[in-house]
C-alpha positions as CSV (number, residue, x, y, z in Angstrom):
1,X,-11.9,18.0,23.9
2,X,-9.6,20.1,21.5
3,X,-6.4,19.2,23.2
4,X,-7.4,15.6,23.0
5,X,-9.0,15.3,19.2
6,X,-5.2,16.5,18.4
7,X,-3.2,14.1,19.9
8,X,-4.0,11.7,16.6
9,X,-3.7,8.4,18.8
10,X,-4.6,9.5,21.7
11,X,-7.4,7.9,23.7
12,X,-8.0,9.6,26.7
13,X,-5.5,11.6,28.8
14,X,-5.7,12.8,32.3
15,X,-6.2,16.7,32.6
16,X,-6.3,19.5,35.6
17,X,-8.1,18.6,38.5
18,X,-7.5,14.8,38.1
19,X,-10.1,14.5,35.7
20,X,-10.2,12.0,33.0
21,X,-10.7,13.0,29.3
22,X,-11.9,10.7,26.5
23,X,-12.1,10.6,23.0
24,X,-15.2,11.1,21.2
25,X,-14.3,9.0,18.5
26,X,-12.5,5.5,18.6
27,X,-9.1,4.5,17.2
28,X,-7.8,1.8,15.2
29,X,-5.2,-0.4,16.9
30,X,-2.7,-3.6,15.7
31,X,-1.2,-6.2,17.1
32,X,1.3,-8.2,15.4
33,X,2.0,-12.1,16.5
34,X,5.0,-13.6,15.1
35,X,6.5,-17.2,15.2
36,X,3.5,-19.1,16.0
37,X,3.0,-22.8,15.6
38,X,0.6,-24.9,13.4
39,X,-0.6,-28.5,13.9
40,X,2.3,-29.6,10.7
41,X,4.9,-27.4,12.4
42,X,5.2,-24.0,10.3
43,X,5.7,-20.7,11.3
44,X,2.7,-18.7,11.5
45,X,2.6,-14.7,11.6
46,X,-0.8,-12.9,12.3
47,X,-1.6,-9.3,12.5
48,X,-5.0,-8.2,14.0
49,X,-6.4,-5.0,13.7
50,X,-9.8,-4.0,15.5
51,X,-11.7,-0.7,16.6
52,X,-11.4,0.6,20.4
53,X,-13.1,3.4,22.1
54,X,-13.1,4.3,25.9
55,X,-16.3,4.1,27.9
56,X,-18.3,7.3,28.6
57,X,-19.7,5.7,32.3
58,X,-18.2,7.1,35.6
59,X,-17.2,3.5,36.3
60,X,-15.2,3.1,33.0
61,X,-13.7,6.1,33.2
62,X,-12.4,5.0,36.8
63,X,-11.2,1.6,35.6
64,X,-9.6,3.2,32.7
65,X,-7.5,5.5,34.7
66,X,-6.7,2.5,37.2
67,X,-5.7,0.7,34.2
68,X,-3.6,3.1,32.2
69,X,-3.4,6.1,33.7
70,X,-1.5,5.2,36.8
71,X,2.0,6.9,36.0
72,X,1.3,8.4,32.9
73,X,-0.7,11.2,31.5
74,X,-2.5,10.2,28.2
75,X,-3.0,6.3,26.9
76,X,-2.2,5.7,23.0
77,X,-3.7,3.5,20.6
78,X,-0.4,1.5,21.0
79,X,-0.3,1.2,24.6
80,X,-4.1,0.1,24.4
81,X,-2.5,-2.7,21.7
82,X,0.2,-4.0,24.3
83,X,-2.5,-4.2,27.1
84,X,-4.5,-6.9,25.3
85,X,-0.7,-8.3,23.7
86,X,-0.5,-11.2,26.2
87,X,-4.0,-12.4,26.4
88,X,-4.7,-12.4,22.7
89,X,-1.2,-14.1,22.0
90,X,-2.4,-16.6,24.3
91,X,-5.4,-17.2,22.6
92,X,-3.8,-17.1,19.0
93,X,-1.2,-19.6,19.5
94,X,-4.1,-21.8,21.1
95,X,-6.2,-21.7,18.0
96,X,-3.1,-21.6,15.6
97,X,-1.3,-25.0,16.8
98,X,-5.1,-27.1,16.4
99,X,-5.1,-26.7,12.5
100,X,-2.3,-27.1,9.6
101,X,-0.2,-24.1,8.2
102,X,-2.9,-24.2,4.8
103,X,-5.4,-24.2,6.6
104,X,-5.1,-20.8,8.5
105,X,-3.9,-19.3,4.8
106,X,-6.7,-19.4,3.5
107,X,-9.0,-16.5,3.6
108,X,-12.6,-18.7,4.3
109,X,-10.4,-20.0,7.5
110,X,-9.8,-16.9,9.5
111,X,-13.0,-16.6,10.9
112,X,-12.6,-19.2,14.3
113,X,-9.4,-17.0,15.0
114,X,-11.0,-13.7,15.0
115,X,-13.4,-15.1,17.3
116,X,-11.0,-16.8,19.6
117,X,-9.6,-13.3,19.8
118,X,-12.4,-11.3,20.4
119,X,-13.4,-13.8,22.7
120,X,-10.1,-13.7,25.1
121,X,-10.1,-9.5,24.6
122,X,-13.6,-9.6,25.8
123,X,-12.5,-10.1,30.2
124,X,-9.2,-7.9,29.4
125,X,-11.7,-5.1,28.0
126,X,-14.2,-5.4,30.5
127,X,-11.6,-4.8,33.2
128,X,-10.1,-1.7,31.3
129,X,-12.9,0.7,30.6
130,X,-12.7,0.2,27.2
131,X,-14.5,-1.8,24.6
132,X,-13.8,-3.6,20.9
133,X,-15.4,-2.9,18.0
134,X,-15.4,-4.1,14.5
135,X,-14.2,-4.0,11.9
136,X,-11.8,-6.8,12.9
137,X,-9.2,-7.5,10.4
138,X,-6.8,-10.5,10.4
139,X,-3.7,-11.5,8.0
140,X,-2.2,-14.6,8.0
141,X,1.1,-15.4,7.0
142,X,3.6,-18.3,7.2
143,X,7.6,-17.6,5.8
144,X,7.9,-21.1,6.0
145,X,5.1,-22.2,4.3
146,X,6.5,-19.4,1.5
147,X,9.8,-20.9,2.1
148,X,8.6,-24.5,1.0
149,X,6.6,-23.2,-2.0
150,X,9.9,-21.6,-3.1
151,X,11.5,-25.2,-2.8
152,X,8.9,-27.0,-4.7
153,X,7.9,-24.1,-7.6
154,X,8.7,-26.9,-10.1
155,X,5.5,-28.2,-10.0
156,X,3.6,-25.1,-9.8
157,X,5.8,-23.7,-12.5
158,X,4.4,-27.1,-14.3
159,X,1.1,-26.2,-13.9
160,X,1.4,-22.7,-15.3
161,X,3.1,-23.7,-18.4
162,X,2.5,-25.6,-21.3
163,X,3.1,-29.2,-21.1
164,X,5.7,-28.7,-24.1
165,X,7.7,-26.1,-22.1
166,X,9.1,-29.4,-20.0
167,X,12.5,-27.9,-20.9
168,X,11.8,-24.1,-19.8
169,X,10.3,-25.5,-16.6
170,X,13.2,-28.1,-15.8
171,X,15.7,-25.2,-16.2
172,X,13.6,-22.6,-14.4
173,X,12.9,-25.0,-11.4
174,X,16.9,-25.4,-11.3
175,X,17.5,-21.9,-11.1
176,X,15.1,-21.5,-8.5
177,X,16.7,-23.8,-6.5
178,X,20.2,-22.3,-7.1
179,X,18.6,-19.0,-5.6
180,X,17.1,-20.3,-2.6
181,X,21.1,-21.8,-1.8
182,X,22.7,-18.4,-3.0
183,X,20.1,-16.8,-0.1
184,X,20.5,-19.6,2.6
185,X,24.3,-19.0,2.3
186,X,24.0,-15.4,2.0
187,X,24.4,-13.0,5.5
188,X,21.5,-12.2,7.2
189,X,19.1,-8.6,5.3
190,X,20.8,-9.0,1.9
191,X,18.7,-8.1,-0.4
192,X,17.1,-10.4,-3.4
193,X,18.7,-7.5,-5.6
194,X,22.6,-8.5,-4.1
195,X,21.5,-12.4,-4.5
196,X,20.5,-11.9,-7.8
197,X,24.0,-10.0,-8.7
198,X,26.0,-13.3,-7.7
199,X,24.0,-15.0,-10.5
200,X,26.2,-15.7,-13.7
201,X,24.5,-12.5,-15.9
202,X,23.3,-15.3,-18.6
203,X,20.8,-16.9,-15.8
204,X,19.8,-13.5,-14.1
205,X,16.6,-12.4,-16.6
206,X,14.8,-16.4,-16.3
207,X,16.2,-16.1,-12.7
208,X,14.1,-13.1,-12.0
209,X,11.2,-14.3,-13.8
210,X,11.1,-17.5,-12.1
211,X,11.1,-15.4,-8.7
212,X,8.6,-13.2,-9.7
213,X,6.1,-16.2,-10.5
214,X,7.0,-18.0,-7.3
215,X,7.0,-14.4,-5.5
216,X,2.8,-14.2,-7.0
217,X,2.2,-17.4,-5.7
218,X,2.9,-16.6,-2.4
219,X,1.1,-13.6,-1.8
220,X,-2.5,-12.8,-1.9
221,X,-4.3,-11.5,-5.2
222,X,-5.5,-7.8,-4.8
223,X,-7.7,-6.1,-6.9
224,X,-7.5,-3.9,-9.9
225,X,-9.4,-0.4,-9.9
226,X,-9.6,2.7,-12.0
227,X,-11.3,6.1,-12.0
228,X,-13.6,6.7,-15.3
229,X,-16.2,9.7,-14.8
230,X,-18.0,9.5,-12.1
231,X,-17.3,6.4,-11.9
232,X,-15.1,3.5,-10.0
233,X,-14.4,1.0,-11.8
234,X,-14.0,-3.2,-10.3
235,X,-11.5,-5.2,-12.8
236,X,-11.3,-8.8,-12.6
237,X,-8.0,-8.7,-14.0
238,X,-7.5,-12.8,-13.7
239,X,-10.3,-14.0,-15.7
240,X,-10.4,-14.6,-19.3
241,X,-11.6,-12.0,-20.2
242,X,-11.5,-9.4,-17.6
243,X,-14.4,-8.3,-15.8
244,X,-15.3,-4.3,-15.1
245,X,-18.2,-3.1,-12.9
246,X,-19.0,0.2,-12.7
247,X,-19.4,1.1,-8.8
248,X,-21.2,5.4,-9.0
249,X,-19.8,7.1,-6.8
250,X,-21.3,10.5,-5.1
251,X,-20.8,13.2,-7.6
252,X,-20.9,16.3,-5.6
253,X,-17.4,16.7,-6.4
254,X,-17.5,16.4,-9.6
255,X,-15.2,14.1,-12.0
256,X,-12.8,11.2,-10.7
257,X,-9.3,11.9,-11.6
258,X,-7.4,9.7,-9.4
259,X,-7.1,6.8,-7.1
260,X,-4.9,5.5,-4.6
261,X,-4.9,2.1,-2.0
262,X,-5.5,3.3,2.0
263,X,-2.2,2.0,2.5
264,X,-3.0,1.2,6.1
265,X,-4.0,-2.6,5.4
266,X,-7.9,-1.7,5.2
267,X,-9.8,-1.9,1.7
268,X,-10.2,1.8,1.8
269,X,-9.2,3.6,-1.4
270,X,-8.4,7.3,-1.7
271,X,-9.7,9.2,-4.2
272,X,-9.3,12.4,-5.6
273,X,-11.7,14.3,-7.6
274,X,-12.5,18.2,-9.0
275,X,-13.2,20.2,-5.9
276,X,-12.0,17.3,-3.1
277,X,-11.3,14.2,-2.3
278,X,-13.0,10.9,-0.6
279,X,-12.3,8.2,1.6
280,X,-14.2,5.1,0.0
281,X,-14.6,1.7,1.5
282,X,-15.4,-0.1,-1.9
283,X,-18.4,-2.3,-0.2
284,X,-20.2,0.7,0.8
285,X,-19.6,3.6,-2.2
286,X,-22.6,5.6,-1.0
287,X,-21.0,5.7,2.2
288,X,-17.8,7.6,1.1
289,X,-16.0,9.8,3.0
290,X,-15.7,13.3,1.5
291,X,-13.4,16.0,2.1
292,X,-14.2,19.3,0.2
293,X,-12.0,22.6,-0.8
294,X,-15.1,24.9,-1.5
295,X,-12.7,27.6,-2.4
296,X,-11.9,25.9,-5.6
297,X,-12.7,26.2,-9.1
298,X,-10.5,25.0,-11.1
299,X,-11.2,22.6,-13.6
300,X,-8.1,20.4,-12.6
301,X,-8.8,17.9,-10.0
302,X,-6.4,16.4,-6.6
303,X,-4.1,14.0,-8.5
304,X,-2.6,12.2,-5.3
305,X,-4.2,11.7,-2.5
306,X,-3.0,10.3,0.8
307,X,-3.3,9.3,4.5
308,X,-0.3,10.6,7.0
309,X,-1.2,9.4,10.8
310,X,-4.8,11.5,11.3
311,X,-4.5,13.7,8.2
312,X,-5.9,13.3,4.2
313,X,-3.6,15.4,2.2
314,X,-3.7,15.8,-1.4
315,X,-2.1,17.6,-4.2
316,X,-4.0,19.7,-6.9
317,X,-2.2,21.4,-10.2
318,X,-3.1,24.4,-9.2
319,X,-4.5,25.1,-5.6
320,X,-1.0,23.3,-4.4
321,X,-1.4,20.7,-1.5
322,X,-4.6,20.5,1.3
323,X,-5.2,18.7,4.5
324,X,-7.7,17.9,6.6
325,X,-7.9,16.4,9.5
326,X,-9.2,13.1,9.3
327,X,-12.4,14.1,11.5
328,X,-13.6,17.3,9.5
329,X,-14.0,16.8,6.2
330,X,-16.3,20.4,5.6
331,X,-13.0,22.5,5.3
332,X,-9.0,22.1,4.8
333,X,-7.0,22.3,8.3
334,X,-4.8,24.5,6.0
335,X,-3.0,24.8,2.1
336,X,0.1,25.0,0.9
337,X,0.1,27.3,-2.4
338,X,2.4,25.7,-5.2
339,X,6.0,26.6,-5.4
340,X,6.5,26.3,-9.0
341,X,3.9,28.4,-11.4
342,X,4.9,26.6,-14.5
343,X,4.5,22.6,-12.1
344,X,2.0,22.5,-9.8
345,X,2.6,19.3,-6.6
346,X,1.7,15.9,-7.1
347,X,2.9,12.4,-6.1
348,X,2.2,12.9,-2.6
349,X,2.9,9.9,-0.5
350,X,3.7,9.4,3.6
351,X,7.2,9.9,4.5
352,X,5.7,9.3,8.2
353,X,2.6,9.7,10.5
354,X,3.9,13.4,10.7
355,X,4.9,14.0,7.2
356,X,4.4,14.2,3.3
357,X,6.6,13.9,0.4
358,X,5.7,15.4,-2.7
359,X,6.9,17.1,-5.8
360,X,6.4,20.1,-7.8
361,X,8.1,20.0,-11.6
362,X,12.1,19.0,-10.6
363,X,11.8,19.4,-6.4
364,X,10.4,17.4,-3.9
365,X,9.4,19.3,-1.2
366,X,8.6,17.3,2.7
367,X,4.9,18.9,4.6
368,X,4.4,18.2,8.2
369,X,0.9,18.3,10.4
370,X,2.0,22.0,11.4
371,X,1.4,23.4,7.5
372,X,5.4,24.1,7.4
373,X,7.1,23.0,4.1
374,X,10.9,22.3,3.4
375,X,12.2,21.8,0.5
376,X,14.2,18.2,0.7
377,X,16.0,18.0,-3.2
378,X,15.7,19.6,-6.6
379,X,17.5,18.8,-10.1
380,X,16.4,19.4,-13.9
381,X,14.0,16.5,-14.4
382,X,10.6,16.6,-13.7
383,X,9.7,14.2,-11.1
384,X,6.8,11.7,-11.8
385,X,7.0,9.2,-9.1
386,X,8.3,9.2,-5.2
387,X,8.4,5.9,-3.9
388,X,9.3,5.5,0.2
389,X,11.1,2.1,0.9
390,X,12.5,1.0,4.6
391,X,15.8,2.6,4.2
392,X,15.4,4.9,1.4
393,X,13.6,7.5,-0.7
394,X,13.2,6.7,-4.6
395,X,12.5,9.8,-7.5
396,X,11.9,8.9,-10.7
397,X,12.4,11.7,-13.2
398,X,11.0,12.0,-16.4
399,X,14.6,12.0,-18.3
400,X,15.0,8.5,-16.6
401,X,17.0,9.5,-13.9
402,X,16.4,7.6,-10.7
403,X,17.5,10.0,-7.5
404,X,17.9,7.7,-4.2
405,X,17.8,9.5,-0.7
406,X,18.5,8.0,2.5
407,X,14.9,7.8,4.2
408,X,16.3,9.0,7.7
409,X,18.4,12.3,6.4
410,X,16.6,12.6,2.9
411,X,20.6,13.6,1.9
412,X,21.1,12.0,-2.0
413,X,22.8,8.6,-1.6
414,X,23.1,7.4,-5.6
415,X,21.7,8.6,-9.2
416,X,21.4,5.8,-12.0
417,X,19.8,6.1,-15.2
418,X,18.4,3.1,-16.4
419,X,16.6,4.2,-19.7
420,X,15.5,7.4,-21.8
421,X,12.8,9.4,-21.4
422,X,9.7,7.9,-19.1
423,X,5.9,9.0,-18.3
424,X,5.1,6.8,-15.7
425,X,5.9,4.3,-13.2
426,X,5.2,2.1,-9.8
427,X,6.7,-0.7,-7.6
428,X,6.5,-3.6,-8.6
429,X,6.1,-6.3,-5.1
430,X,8.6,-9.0,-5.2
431,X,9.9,-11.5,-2.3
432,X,9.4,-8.8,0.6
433,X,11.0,-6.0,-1.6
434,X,9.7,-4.0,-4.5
435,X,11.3,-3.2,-8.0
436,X,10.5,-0.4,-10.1
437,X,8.1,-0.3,-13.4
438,X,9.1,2.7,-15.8
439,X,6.6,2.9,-18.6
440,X,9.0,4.7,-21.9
441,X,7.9,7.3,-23.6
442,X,8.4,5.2,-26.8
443,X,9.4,1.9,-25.7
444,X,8.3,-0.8,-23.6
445,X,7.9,-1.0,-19.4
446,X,11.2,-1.4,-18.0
447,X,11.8,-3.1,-14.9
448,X,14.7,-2.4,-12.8
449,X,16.0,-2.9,-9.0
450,X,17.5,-1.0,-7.0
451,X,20.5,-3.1,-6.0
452,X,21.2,-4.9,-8.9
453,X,22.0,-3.9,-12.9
454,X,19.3,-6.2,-14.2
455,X,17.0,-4.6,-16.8
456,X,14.1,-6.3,-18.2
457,X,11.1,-5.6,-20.3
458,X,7.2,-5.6,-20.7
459,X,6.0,-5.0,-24.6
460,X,3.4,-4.1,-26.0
461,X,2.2,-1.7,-29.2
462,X,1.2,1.0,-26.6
463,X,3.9,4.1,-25.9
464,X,3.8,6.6,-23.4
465,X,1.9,4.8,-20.8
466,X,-0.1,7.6,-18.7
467,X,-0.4,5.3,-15.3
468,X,0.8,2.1,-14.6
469,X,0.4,-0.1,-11.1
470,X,1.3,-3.8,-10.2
471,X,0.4,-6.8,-7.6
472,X,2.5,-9.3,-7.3
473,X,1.1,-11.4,-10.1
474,X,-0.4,-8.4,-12.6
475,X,0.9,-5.4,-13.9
476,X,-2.1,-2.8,-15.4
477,X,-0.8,0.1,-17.5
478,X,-3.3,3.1,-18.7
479,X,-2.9,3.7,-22.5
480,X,-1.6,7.6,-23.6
481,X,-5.1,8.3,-24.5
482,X,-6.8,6.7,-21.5
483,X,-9.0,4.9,-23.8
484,X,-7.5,1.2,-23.0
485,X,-6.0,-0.5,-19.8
486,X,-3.2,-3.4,-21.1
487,X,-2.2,-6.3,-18.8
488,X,1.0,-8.3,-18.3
489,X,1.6,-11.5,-15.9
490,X,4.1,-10.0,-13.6
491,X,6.7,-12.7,-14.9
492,X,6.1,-12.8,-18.5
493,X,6.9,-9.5,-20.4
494,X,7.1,-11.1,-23.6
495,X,3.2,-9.7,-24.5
496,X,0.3,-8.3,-22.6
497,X,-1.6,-11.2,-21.1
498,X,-5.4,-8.8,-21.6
499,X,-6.4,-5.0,-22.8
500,X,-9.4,-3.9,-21.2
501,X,-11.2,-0.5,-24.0
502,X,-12.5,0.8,-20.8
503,X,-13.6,3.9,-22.4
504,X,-16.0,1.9,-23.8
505,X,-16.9,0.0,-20.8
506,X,-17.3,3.5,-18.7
507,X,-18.0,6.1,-21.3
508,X,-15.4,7.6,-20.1
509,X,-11.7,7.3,-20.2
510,X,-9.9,6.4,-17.4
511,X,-7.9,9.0,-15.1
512,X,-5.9,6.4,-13.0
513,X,-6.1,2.6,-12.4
514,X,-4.1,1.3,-8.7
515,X,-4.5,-2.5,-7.2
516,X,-5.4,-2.8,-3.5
């Protein structure tokens, strides 16, 4: 079974001698249903994920091959996804059009769907060798139910304000109107940046805010975390005041220093900690993944970790970057030493299922499956964030340079500065698109967009933020001392909205804090 356990989405493939071999472990697949109908006539999206392994039985096997295997050698996860497609959009759209677009939205709601689904992959599965397991994930989404909340934001932008803001909300609701015509009029993938430039420059800064609340109130509300110690820490950033519980995790390798979403839709959170790193589904802590680097000793710990097709990388000051395959946690597939002596790697993130972007002091450097390393663009300023975007590659320097590479040929396309000297920053989610949070070394957060010259601001007394993160609705920065975690509505920068003393709350300070 080597050949097969290194094809990462492959589920069984047909080898010498006819025979048939199957994975030992199963595979996650998606399926993505778009422009179906509700009972009140909106646009519903849905995107199912479930668990599928092949059948160890003679039988199985044979159906699987007559199935799949018919004029090709090895069957994906994706073609697995397209077998069930049409039976499952059946069932969907059935279940879809017999309740209203707010209905579906809601979380509680979901439930009759899944089953409908399972229920209509049940014959399809039975037939194919295969067989579905949990756990089965669904998101629901409707653009024109977002679309209508858009049009009507003046009375939720009542509700959030003060009854003596009537004035503020008159004015914002008008604006949001005038950018819902500026986009309807607009050609087809223009950005919300290039809308937002058309504005008159006067309107642009209550424009954006007003997006940025209607933007929070369409999407879901994820959840703040952070790294403390041994611990991880639960915020229930919403409620006056927040709420922390402390979640132990196992503490074989040793101190937390980092913490990063999945990134794959699941509620798994990568973590990174002293000698390793740990795959942790936040329901089950003592269940946590763990992938260990027995060779090191360093009292530095992994401070990125992430998740590239079927392989956990992570970067480490001074042991440079390790995978593992996703299987084999007991010992690194192979390391990368660092390039720099003075910089070790960090900010690692997936350029693709094959490939890693990360950064050592002023270069960013790309990692494939194979171990090989290429170096993709250097300059002067030390890089403290990559971010990857559909068309394009962001790096944020600490000067406050902002380098963008075309994603496809990772050849510089622009440099902008925006602001002076920054230690942190993160995307910022806003109407399908992301802006970017720089946290000044002796300022405030700036906010800025790729497309469009608008600059705006998040105060507080803090300086020198060491982490921040943001939902659509909350942005969390990590105080220079890691003593305090401060809080800002996402469209009010005026003050923080909370501080959390989570050194206080842990005994420990903070090493990282993320939403997922």
């Amino acid at each position: 079974m080597a050949a097969l356990g290194s094809a990462a989405r492959e589920l069984a493939r047909r080898v010498s001698g006819g025979r048939v071999e199957l994975r030992p472990d199963p595979l996650r697949c998606r399926l993505r249903f778009r422009g179906l109908t509700s009972s009140d006539e909106h646009s519903i999206d849905l995107t199912f994920s479930f668990t599928v392994a092949a059948l160890d039985q003679p039988a199985e096997r044979q159906m699987l091959a007559e199935t799949f295997l018919s004029d090709r050698d090895a069957v994906t996860a994706e073609d697995v996804a397209a077998h069930f497609s049409a039976a499952l959009r059946e069932a969907a759209a059935r279940m879809v059009e017999s309740q209203n677009a707010e209905h579906w939205l809601g979380d509680s709601d979901r439930a009759p769907i899944i089953e409908a689904l399972r229920a209509a992959a049940g014959p399809v599965a039975f037939a194919s060798g295969v067989e579905l397991f949990p756990p089965f994930e669904l998101s629901v989404e409707s653009p024109t139910v977002q679309r209508e909340k858009l049009e009507t934001m003046q009375r939720k932008l009542t509700e959030r304000r003060a009854a003596g803001q009537a004035e503020h909300v008159q004015r914002a609701a008008e604006l949001l109107r005038q950018f819902q015509s500026l986009r309807d009029a607009a050609p087809p993938g223009l950005s919300p940046g290039k809308i937002l430039e058309q504005v008159s420059p006067a309107d642009r800064g209550n424009m954006l805010e007003t997006l940025l609340l209607a933007s929070s109130s369409s999407q879901g509300e994820q959840t703040l975390w952070a790294v403390a110690g041994p611990n991880l820490v639960r915020i229930d950033a919403r409620t006056a005041p927040p709420r922390c519980e402390l979640i132990p995790l196992p503490g074989d390798l040793g101190p937390l220093r980092s913490v990063q979403p999945a990134g794959d839709g699941s509620e798994q959170l990568l973590i990174g900690a002293q000698s390793g790193v740990m795959t942790v589904d936040p329901q089950k802590p003592g269940e946590a993944t763990r992938y260990v680097d027995r060779d090191i000793t360093s009292p530095l710990g992994f401070n990125s970790v992430v998740r590239a097709g079927e392989m956990i990388w992570a970067t480490h000051g001074e042991a440079g970057v390790v995978a593992w395959n996703a299987g084999d946690g007991d010992k690194p597939a192979f390391k990368i030493p660092p390039q720099n002596s003075a910089e070790g790697p960090r900010n690692a993130i997936a350029l693709d299922d094959a490939r890693i972007l990360y950064s050592a002091g002023g270069a960013v450097f790309s990692a494939d499956a194979g171990g090989t390393c290429t170096g993709v663009f250097a300059s002067t300023g030390t890089v403290i964030y990559i971010a990857v975007e559909p068309d394009q590659v962001q790096i944020v320097r600490a000067d406050g340079t902002i380098d963008s590479l075309d994603r496809l040929t990772l050849q510089r396309v622009t440099s902008a500065r925006h602001c002076g000297e920054i230690t942190a920053a993160a995307p910022l989610p806003w109407l399908g698109t992301t802006r970017l949070l720089l946290a000044t070394a002796d300022g405030p957060v700036c906010c800025v967009g790729s497309d469009d010259p608008l600059v705006t601001q998040y105060a507080s007394p803090h300086r020198g933020l060491r982490a921040v993160a943001a939902a659509a609705d909350l942005i969390a920065g990590l105080s220079a001392d890691r003593q305090r975690i401060v809080l800002w509505k996402s469209w009010d920068g005026r003050q923080p909205a909370a501080e959390i003393h989570i050194g206080s709350i842990a005994r420990h300070r903070a090493a990282d804090v993320c939403f997922a």
